[in-house]
Each structure stands twice: as C-alpha cells, then as structure tokens.
N, C-alpha and C positions, 0 to 999 in steps of 0.2 A: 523535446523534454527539457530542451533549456528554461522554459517559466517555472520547472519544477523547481529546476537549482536555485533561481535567481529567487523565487519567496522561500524556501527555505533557509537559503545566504540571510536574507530580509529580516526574514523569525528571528533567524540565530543572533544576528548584531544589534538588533532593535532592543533598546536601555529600558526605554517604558514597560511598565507592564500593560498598560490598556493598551497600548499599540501591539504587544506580543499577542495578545487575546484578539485583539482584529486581524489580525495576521495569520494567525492560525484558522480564524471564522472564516475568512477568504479562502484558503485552503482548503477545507471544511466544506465549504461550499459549493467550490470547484467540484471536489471528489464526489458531493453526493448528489450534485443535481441529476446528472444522466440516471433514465431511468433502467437502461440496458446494461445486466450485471459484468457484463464483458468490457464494457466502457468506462465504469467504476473503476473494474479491475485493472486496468490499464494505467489507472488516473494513479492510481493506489501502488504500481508497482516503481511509475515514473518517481513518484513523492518519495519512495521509498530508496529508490536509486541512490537520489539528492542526499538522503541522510535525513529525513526526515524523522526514522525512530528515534536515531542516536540525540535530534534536538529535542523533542517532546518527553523525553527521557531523562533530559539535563531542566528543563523548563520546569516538570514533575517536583525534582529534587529541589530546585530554584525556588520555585513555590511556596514548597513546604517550610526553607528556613525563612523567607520574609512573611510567614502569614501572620508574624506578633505582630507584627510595625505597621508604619503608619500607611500602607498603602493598602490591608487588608481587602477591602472591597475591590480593589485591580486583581489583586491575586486571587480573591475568589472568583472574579469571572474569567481568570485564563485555567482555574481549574474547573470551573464547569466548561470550557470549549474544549477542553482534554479530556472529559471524562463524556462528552459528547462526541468529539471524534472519535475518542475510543472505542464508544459503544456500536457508532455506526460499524467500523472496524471488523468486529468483534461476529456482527449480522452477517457482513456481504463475507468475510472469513467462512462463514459456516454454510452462507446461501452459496458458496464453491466449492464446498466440501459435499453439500446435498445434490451435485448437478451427477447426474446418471443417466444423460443419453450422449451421444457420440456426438452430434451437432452443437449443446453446450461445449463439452469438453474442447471442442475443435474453436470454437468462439475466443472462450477462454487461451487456450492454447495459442491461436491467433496474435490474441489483444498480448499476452506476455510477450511474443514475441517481438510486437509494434514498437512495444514498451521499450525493449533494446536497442532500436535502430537509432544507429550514432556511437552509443557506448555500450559495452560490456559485449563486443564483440565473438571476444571468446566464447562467454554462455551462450552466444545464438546459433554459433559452430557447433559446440558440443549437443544444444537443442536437436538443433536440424539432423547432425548425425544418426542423435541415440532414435528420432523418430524412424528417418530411413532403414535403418537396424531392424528395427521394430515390424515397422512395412514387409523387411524382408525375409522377415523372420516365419519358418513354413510353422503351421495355424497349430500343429501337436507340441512341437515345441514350447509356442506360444504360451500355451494356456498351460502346459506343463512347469512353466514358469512363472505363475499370475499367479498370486494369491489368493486364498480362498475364500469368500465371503459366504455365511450363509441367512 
C-alpha cells in the first residue's frame, strides 16, 4: 500500500493543475482497470487509507475558487477526473452493496482485509475477531440478531 501514499503525497503537493488532473487519472486508472470487484475494492480502500478523500475533497474546493483565472481549462479537466473518479466511485460503492452470495461477501471481505496488511493493524484485530465471534456464534442466536430484510 505504499504506491498508495506515495501518489497521493504526489496529488497532494503537486502546484500544477494539469499535473494534479494527471495525477489523479493515474490513480483513476489504477483503481479501475481490474475487472474483479474485489480487486477494485482493495485498490479503493488502499487509496483511501492514504487520505485520498480528504485530498480530492480539498482539490474540489481548490478548483472551484481558481476556476475565474487564468488557468480555467486545467481546472476543468481536474474536475472532470473528479467527477469521473467519483462516478466510478459511486458504481463499484453500489456493485458492493448489491453482492448477496457468501463467496462475494468473502472476496470483498478478503480484499479489505489485504487492504490493511502493514497498517491499521488494529481494524484487522478487531475484523478478525468480530468475524470469529460471528463463526461462533450458535446459528438461533445468529439470526435472532440479523436484521431483517424483506
């Protein structure tokens, strides 16, 4: 997960604006080539790790107060890579919200966890735990405890 930090560090200090829009397309890139949602998700959680909302988020507002001046056409094309990563974003967010057999979930589940190894140590403890929990958890219980979807 270190190439995560290291383009996002990139994003974040890089003066240009056309350099910040290639910056983020590289990113962009990265996250959406894999066609496996699990692999995305993974790419998406590393970036995220990095701080990658909090910069896309300051980049947003950056945008918006230089888009009089004279550099208007850099700043529109780092808001349309914004409003394009976004979007992808926005898809694979909803195509892991739609997954509803145990082999996704498990995928996903998986890939977040990959996604930690190195840092955020603690969330993988507390992961790992609440699943084992879960595992051991007898099956009335269980569901006595699920929420109920109809």
């Amino acid at each position: 997960a270190g190439f995560a930090v290291e383009l996002v560090e990139a994003l974040r200090n890089e003066s240009e604006w056309s350099l910040k829009a290639k910056h983020l397309q590289l990113i962009h890139s990265l996250v959406t080539a894999p066609t496996n949602l699990a692999t995305r998700y993974k790419l998406r959680q590393q970036f995220s790790r990095a701080g990658l909302p909090q910069v896309l988020t300051a980049l947003r507002e950056g945008a918006a107060m230089e888009g009089d001046e004279d550099g208007a056409e850099e700043t529109a094309r780092l808001l349309d890579a914004l409003d394009s990563y976004d979007a992808h974003d926005t898809e694979d967010s909803a195509a892991v919200a739609a997954v509803d057999d145990a082999e996704g979930l498990a995928a996903l589940l998986a890939a977040r966890l990959e996604a930690t190894a190195g840092e955020g140590a603690e969330e993988k403890k507390l992961m790992l735990k609440t699943l084992r929990y879960l595992l051991d958890m007898e099956e009335d219980t269980l569901l006595e405890h699920m929420p109920r979807t109809e």
